[in-house]
C-alpha positions as CSV (number, residue, x, y, z in Angstrom):
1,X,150.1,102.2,33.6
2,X,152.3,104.9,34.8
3,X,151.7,106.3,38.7
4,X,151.7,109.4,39.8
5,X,154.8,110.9,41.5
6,X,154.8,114.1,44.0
7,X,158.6,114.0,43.1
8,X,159.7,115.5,47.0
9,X,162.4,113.9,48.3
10,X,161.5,112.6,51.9
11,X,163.7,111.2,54.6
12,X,162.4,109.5,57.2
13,X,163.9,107.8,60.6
14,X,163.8,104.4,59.8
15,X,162.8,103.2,63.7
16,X,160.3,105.6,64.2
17,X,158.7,106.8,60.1
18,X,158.8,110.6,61.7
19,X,160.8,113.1,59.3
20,X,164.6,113.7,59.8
21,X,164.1,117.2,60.5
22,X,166.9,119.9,60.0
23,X,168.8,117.0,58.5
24,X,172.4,116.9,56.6
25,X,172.1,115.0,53.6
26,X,175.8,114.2,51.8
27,X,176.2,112.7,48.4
28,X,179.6,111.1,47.6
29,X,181.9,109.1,45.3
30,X,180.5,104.9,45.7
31,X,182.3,103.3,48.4
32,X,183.2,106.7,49.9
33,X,182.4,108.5,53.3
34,X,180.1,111.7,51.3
35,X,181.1,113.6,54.4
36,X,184.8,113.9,53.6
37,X,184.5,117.0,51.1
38,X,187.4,115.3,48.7
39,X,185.1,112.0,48.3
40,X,181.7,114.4,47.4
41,X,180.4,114.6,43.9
42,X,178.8,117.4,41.9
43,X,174.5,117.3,42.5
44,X,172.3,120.3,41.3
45,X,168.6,120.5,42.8
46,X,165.7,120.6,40.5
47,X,163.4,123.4,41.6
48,X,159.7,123.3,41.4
49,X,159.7,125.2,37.8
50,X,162.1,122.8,36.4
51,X,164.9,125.6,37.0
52,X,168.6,123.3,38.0
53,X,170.9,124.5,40.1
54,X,174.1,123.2,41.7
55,X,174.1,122.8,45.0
56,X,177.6,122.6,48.0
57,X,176.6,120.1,50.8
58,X,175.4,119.1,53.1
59,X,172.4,119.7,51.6
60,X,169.7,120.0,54.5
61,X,166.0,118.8,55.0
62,X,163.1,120.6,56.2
63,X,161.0,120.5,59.2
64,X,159.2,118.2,57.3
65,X,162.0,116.0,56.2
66,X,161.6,117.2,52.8
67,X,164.8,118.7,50.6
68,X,164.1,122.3,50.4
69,X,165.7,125.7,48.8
70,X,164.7,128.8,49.7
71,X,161.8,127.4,51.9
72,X,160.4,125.1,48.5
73,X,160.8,121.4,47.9
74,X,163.6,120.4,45.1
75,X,164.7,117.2,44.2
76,X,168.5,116.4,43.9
77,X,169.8,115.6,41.1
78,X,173.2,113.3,40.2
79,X,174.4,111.8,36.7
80,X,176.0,108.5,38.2
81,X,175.8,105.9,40.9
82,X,176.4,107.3,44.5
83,X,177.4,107.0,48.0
84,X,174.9,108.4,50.6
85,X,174.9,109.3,54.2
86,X,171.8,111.3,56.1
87,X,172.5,112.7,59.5
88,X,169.9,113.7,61.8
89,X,169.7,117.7,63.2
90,X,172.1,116.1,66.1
91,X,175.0,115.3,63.6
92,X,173.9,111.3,64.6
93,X,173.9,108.6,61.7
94,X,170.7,107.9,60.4
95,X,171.8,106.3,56.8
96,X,174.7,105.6,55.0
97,X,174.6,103.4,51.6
98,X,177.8,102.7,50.2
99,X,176.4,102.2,46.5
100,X,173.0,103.2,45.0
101,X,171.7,104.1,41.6
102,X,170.1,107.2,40.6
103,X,166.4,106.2,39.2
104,X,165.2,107.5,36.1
105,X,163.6,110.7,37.1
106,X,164.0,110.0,41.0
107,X,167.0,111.7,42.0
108,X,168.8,110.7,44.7
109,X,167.2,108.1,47.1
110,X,168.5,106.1,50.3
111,X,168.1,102.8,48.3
112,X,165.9,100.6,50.0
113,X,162.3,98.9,49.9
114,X,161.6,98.4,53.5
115,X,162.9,99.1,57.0
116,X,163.0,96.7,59.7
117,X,164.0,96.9,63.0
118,X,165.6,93.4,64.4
119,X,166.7,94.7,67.7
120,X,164.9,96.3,71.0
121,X,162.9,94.7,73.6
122,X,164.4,92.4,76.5
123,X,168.0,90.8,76.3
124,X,168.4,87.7,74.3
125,X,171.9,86.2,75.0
126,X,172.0,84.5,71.3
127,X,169.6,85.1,68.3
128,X,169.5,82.4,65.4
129,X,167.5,83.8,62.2
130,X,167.3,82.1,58.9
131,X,166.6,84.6,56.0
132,X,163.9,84.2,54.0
133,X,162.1,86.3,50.6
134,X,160.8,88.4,53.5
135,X,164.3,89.9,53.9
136,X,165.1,90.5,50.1
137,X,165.7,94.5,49.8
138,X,165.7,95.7,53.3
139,X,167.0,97.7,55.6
140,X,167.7,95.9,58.6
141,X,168.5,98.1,61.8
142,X,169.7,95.3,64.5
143,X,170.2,96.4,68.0
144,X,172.5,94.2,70.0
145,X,173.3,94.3,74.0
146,X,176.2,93.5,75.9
147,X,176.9,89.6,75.0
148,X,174.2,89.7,72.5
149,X,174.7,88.1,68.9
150,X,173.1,87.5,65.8
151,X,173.5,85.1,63.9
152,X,171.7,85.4,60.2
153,X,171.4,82.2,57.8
154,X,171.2,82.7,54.1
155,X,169.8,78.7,53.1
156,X,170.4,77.6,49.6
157,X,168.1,78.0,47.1
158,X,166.9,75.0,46.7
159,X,165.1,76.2,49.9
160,X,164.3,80.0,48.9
161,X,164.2,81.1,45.4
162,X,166.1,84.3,45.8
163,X,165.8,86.7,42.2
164,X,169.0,87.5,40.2
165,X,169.9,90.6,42.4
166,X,168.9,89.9,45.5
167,X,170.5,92.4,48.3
168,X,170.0,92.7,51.9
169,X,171.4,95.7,53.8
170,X,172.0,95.3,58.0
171,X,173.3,98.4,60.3
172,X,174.4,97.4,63.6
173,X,173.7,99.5,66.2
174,X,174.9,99.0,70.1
175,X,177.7,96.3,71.6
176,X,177.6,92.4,71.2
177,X,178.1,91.2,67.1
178,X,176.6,90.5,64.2
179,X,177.7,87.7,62.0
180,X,176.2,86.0,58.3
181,X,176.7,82.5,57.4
182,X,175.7,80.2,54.4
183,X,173.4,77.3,54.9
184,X,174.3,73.8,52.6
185,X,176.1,74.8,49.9
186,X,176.1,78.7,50.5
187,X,179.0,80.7,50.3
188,X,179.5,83.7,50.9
189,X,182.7,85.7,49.3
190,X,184.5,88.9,51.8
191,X,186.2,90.8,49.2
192,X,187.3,93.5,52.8
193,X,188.2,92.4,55.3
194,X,184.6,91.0,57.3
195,X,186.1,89.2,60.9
196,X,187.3,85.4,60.2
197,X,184.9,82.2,60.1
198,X,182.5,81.1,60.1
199,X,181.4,83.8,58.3
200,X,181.0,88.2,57.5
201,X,181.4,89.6,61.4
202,X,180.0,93.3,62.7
203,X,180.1,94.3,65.5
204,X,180.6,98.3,66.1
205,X,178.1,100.7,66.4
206,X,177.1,102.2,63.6
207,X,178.5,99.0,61.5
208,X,177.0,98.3,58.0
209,X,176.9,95.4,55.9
210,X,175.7,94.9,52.8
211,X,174.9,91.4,51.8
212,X,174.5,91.3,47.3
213,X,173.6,87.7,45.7
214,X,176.4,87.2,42.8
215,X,175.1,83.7,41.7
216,X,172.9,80.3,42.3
217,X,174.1,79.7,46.2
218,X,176.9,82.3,45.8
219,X,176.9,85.9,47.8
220,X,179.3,88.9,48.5
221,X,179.5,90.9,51.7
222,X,180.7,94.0,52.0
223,X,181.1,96.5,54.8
224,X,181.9,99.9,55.8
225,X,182.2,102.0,59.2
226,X,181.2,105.6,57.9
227,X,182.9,107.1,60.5
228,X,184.3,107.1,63.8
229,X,183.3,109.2,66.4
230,X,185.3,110.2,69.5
231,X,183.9,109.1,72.7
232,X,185.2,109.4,76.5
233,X,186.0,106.5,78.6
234,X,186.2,106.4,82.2
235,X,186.1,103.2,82.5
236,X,189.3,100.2,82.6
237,X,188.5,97.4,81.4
238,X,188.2,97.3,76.7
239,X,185.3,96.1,75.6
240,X,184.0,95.6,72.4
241,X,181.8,98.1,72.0
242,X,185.4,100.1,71.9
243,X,186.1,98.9,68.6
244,X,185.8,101.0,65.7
245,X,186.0,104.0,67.5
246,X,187.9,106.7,68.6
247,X,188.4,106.2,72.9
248,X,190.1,109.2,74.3
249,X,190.7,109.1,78.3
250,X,191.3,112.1,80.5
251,X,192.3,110.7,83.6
252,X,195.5,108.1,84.6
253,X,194.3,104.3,83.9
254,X,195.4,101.2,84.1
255,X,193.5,99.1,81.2
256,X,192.9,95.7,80.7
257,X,190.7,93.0,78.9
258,X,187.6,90.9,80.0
259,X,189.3,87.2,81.0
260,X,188.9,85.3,77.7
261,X,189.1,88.1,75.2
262,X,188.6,85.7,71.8
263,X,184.7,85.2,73.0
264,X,184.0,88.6,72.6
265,X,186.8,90.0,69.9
266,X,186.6,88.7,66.1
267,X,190.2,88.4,64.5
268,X,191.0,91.9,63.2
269,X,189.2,93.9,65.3
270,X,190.8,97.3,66.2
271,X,190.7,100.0,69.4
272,X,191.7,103.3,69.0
273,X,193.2,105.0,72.2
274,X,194.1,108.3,72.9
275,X,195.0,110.4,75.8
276,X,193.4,113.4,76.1
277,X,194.5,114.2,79.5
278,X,198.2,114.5,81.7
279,X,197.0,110.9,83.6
280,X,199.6,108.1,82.3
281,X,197.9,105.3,80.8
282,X,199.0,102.0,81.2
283,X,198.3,98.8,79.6
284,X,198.1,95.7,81.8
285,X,198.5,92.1,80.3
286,X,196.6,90.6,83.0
287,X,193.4,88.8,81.1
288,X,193.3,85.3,81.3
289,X,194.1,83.6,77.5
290,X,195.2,87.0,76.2
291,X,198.6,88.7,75.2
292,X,199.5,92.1,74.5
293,X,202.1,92.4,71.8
294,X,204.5,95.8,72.0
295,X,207.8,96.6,70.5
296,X,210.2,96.3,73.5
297,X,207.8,95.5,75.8
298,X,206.1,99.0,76.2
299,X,202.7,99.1,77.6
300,X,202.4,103.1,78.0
301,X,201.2,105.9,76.1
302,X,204.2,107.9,76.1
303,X,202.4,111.9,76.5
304,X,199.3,113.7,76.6
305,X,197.4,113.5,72.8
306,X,199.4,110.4,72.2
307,X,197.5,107.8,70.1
308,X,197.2,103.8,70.3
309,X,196.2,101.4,68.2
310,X,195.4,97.3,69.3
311,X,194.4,95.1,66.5
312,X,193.4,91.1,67.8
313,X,195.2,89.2,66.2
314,X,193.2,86.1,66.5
315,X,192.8,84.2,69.8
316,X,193.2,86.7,72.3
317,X,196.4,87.7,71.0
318,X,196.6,91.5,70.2
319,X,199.3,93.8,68.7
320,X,199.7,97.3,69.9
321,X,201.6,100.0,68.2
322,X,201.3,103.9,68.4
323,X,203.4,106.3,70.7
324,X,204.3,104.2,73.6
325,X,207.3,104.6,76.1
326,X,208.1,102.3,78.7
């Protein structure tokens, strides 16, 4: 029997189930940032006499975390499958879905069935969870610490019997990593690049992963960073909760690794460095079992607003490239 349907489209914060009020709601090519103007699509809004309309983005939510026009509810409306992204009234990520389908008479939604939070509470140096039928179309918001990591086992399904298209979705919030393996038998495929084995690594703030079964035992991860933000750094030492991200620095710094960088760092990781100030910046190769690679040696930023880039290489070996001097 058919169910009733209010039709509003409502947005809530997944870690709290209160509205995203005064949100910015972006709808985009699949795969694409829907903030970028160039990746947006064409979406009208329904109106509450049936009236369509199209619509220029961000398209904002109500106090209530309802879409609105002209003080009303409407529902959005798009003609293909969609990326979306949801910020909160503070510009801060709330949601961002890489690929969803439009339902039949739905309009746009954020394209899961349940939200759970994994992270929060005390410090837990290492956290082993096996996935189970429990996790099958959720929204998993993971909050990791400095050293933290999770570790998420998808057994085989002579153990679980996962449907046809099971999908689970994580979003990695805070320092430490998360990382997906297969149990006996699993694999799991990384068509983008994911970290190195064992298995799919996150581990930026902000970070999503997207975990899609393709076959009997067989899954695919994918990923995305929506965006990077710039934030200011006054302190020397990289960490890995630099990754991803755009570092600027103000003042002169010598900067340098935590001893042992290949704990912390998965292969392909990258920093983004830029100083913002007249200070010189300097990188030191100090760290124990770690080497910075430079053409011709140089380890400085060579002028104010110049821009760096360090990629690990694997092992605690990392190239660095950008506009350096000596």
């Amino acid at each position: 029997m058919p169910y009733l349907n209010l039709g509003a489209q409502y947005f809530p914060a997944f870690n709290s189930g209160k509205p995203i009020s005064a949100g910015y709601v972006y709808v985009g090519r699949v795969n694409f940032d829907p903030e970028i103007e160039a990746n947006q699509i064409a979406v009208n809004l329904v109106l509450q006499d049936g009236t369509k309309i199209p619509i220029e983005q961000p398209i904002r939510t109500s106090a209530g975390g309802v879409v609105e026009y002209n003080g009303s509810p409407a529902i959005v409306e798009v003609e293909s499958d969609y990326s979306i992204k949801v910020l909160d009234s503070f510009l801060n990520l709330v949601y961002y879905f890489a690929e969803v389908s439009p339902g039949e008479g739905q309009g746009i939604s954020i394209g899961y069935s349940k939200v759970v939070d994994d992270g929060g509470g005390d410090v837990i140096a290492n956290r082993s969870i096996t996935c189970d039928l429990s996790f099958e179309n959720t929204y998993r918001r993971v909050t990791g610490f400095l050293g933290d990591s999770w570790t998420y086992t998808i057994p085989p399904e002579s153990d679980v019997e996962w449907t046809e298209n099971a999908e689970i979705k994580f979003h990695f919030n805070g320092v430490g990593f998360l990382r997906v393996i297969g149990g006996s038998g699993v694999t799991i495929d990384k068509p983008n690049y994911l970290g190195d084995t064992p298995g799919p690594t996150i581990r930026s703030d902000g970070d999503l992963m997207t975990l899609k079964r393709i076959g009997p035992d067989q899954w695919e991860a994918t990923t995305s960073t929506p965006f990077a933000r710039p934030v200011s750094r006054p302190e020397s030492t990289i960490s890995v909760d630099w990754v991803g991200k755009l570092n600027y620095i103000s003042d002169a710094k010598v900067l340098s690794f935590f001893d042992d960088p290949a704990e912390f760092f998965a292969d392909g990781d990258e920093i983004h460095i830029i100083q913002d100030g007249t200070g010189e910046i300097e990188f030191a190769d100090t760290a124990q079992n770690s080497t910075i690679n430079s053409a011709g040696g140089k380890m400085k930023i060579a002028e104010q607003y110049g821009a760096v880039t360090l990629k690990h290489k694997g092992g605690g070996d990392f190239w660095l490239w950008g506009a350096l001097k000596s």
